[in-house]
C-alpha distance (Angstrom), angle and dihedral (degrees) to the residues before:
residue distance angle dihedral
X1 . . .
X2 3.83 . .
X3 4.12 108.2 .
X4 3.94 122.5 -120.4
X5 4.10 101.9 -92.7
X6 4.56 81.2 -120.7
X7 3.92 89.3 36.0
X8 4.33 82.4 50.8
X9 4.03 99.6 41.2
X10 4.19 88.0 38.0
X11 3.85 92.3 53.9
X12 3.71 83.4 38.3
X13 3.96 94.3 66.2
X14 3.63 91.1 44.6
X15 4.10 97.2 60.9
X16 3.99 83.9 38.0
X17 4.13 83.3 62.6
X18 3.41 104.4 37.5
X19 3.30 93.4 49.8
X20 4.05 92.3 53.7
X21 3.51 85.3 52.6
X22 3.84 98.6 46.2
X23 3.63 87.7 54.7
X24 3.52 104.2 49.5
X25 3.85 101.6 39.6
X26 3.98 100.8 25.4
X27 3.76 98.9 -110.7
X28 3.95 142.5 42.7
X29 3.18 109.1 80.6
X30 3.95 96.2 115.6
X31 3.68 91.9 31.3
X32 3.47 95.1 63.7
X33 4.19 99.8 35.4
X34 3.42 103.7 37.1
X35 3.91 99.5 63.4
X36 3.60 86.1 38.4
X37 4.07 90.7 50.3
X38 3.55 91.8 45.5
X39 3.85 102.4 51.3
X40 4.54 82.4 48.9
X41 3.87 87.0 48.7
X42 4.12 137.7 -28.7
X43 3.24 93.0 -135.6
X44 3.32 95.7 67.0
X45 3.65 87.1 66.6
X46 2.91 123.4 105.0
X47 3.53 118.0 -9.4
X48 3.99 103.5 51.4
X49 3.73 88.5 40.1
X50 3.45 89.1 55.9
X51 3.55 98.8 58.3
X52 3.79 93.9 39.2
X53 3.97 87.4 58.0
X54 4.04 83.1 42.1
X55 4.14 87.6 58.7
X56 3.98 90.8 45.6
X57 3.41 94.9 48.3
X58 3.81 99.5 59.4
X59 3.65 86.8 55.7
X60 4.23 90.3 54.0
X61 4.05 88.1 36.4
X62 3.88 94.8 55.9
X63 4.45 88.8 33.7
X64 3.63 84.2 55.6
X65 3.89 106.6 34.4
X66 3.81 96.7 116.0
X67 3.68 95.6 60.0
X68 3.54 106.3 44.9
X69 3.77 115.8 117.1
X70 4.12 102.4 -151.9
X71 3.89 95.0 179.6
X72 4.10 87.7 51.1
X73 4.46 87.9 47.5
X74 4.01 90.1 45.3
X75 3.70 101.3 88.9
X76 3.96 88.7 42.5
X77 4.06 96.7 46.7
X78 3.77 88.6 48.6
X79 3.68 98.4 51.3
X80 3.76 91.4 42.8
X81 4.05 89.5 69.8
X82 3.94 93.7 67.7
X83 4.23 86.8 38.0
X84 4.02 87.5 53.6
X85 4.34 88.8 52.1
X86 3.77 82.0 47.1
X87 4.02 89.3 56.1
X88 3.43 96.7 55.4
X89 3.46 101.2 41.0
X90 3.89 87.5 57.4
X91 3.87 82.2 47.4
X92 3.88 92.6 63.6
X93 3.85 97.9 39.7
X94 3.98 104.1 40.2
X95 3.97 127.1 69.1
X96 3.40 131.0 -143.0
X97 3.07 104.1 -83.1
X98 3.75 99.6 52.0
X99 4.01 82.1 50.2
X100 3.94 94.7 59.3
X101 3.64 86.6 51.9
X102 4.33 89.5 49.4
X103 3.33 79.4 49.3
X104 4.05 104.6 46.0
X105 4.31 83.7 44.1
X106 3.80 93.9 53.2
X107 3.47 95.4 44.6
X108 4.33 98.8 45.8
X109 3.94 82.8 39.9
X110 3.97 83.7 60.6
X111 3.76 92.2 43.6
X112 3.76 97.6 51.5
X113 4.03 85.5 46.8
X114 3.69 87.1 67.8
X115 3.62 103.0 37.1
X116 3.50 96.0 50.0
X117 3.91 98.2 43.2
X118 3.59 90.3 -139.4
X119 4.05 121.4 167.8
X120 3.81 132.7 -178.6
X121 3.45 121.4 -157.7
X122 4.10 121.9 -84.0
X123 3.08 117.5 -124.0
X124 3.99 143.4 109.5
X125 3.95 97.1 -66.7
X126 3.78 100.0 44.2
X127 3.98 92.0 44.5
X128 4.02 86.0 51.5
X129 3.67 86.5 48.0
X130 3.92 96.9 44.6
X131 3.80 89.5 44.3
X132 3.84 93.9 53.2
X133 3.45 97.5 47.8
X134 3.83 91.9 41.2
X135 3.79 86.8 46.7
X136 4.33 94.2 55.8
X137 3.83 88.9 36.1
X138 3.75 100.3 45.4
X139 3.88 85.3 52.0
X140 3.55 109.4 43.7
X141 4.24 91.0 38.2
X142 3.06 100.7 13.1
X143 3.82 93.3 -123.0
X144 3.83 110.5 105.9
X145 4.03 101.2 145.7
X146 3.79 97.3 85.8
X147 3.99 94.0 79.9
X148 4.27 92.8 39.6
X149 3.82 82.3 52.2
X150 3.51 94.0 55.2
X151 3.99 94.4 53.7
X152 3.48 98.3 42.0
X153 4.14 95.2 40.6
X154 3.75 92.6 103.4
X155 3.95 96.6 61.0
X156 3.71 127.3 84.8
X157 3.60 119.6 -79.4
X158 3.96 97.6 -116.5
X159 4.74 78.7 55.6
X160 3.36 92.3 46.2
X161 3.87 100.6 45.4
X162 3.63 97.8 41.6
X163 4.21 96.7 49.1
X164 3.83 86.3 36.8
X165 3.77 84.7 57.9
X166 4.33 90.6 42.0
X167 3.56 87.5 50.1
X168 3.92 105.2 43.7
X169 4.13 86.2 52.5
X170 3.63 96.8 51.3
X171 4.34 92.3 38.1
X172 4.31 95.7 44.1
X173 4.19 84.3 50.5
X174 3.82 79.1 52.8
X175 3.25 100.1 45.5
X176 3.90 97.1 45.5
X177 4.09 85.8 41.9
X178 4.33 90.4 64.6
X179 4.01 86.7 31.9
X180 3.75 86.0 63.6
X181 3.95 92.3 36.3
X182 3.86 86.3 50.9
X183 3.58 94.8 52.6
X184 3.92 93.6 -113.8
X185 3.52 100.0 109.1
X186 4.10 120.7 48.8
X187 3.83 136.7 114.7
X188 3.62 103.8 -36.5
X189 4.22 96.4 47.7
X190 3.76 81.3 54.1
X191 3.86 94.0 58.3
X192 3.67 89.4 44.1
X193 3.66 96.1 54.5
X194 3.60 102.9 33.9
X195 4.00 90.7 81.0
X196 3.88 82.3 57.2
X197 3.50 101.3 58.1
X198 3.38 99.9 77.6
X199 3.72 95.5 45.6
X200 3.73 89.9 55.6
X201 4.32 95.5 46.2
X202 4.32 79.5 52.8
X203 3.44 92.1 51.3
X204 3.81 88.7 48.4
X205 3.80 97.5 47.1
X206 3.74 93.9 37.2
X207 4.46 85.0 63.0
X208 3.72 85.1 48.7
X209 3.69 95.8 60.0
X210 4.35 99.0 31.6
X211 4.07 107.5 37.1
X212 3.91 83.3 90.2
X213 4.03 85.5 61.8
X214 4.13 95.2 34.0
X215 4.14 119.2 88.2
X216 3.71 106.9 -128.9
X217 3.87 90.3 -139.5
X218 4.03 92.9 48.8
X219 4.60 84.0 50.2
X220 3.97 87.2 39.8
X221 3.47 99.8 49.8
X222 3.42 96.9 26.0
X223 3.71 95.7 57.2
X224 4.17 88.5 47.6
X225 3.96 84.2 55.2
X226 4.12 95.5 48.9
X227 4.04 89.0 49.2
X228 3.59 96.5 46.7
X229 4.17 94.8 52.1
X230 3.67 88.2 43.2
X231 3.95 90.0 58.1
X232 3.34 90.8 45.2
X233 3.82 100.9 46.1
X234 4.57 90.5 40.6
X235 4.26 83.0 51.2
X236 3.68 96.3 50.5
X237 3.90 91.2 46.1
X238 4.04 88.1 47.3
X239 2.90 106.9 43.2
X240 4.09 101.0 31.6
């Protein structure tokens, strides 16, 4: 199904700023477009998503090669196989509605995980944890990075936004993998998003050459701002 030309240039702008905020604080992208996506049309959610955050993650993956630790994301890419069959199954069985509200969860559970600066310990259990949650979340909304964020909040920034980026690569080619399994993600998602893409990679290369000039409180709290009126505004048109 073609998109709306304002429906296309609206979802547009909100891959263009999740992806600047992805890139410069590790995470975001799908907390910021996929409400956004939703409210302009469910169906953008989540199988075009998915492969937009795919496209922008191959940027971060290969940006970010040299500091991934693959023996610390193991545990967490393992257990996010069984999480992504989760996602899809909750695909086929839940409507709309209930999906907003997956959606509005995962994305306030990611906002309260940076304004409360909380941390669990990182280790094999909690990565398996984060990665199956991730894994049914990331699927079924698209937004899976709230419960890796949690493990991995205690470690330096340059840790966290390099394995972030390792792990988002490997877990959106997951996701989109069971998407197309599912039967959620074929031809006509793949029209829909690729107008996206390119949005999304200027987004990316656009944090690359600014963060020097951006205040990381202004992006930090600015981004928590943007994801809570987008929850509000996608549960009022849902559930209205």
């Amino acid at each position: 199904m073609e998109l709306d030309p304002q429906v296309l240039l609206l979802a547009a702008l909100a891959c263009f700023t999740g992806a600047y905020v992805q890139t410069a604080i590790g995470f975001g992208m799908a907390i910021i477009a996929a409400p956004l996506m939703f409210y302009l049309d469910p169906a953008l959610v989540p199988g075009p998503l998915s492969f937009v955050i795919l496209m922008m993650c191959l940027i971060n993956g290969w940006r970010f090669r040299k500091g991934l630790e693959l023996n610390l994301l193991a545990p967490a890419l393992l257990a996010r196989i069984p999480g992504s069959l989760v996602g899809v199954w909750l695909l086929g069985v839940m409507s709309q509605s209930w999906l907003a509200i997956l959606i509005a969860f995962t994305i306030m559970l990611g906002v309260l995980v940076r304004l409360c600066n909380l941390a669990l310990p990182t280790n094999g259990a909690t990565l398996s944890l984060g990665g199956f949650l991730s894994g049914v979340m990331g699927t079924s909304t698209t937004i899976g990075g709230p419960p890796m964020v949690l493990v991995l909040h205690g470690a330096d920034m340059h840790r966290i936004r390099a394995n972030l980026a390792g792990f988002f690569l490997v877990s959106s080619l997951m996701s989109v993998i069971a998407l197309i399994g599912g039967g959620y993600f074929g031809q006509a998602q793949l029209l829909q998003a690729a107008p996206l893409v390119p949005a999304a990679l200027l987004g990316n290369w656009l944090a690359v050459q600014t963060l020097h000039l951006v205040s990381r409180p202004v992006m930090h709290y600015g981004s928590l701002a943007l994801c809570t009126l987008a929850v509000i505004g996608m549960l009022i048109n849902t559930l209205s």
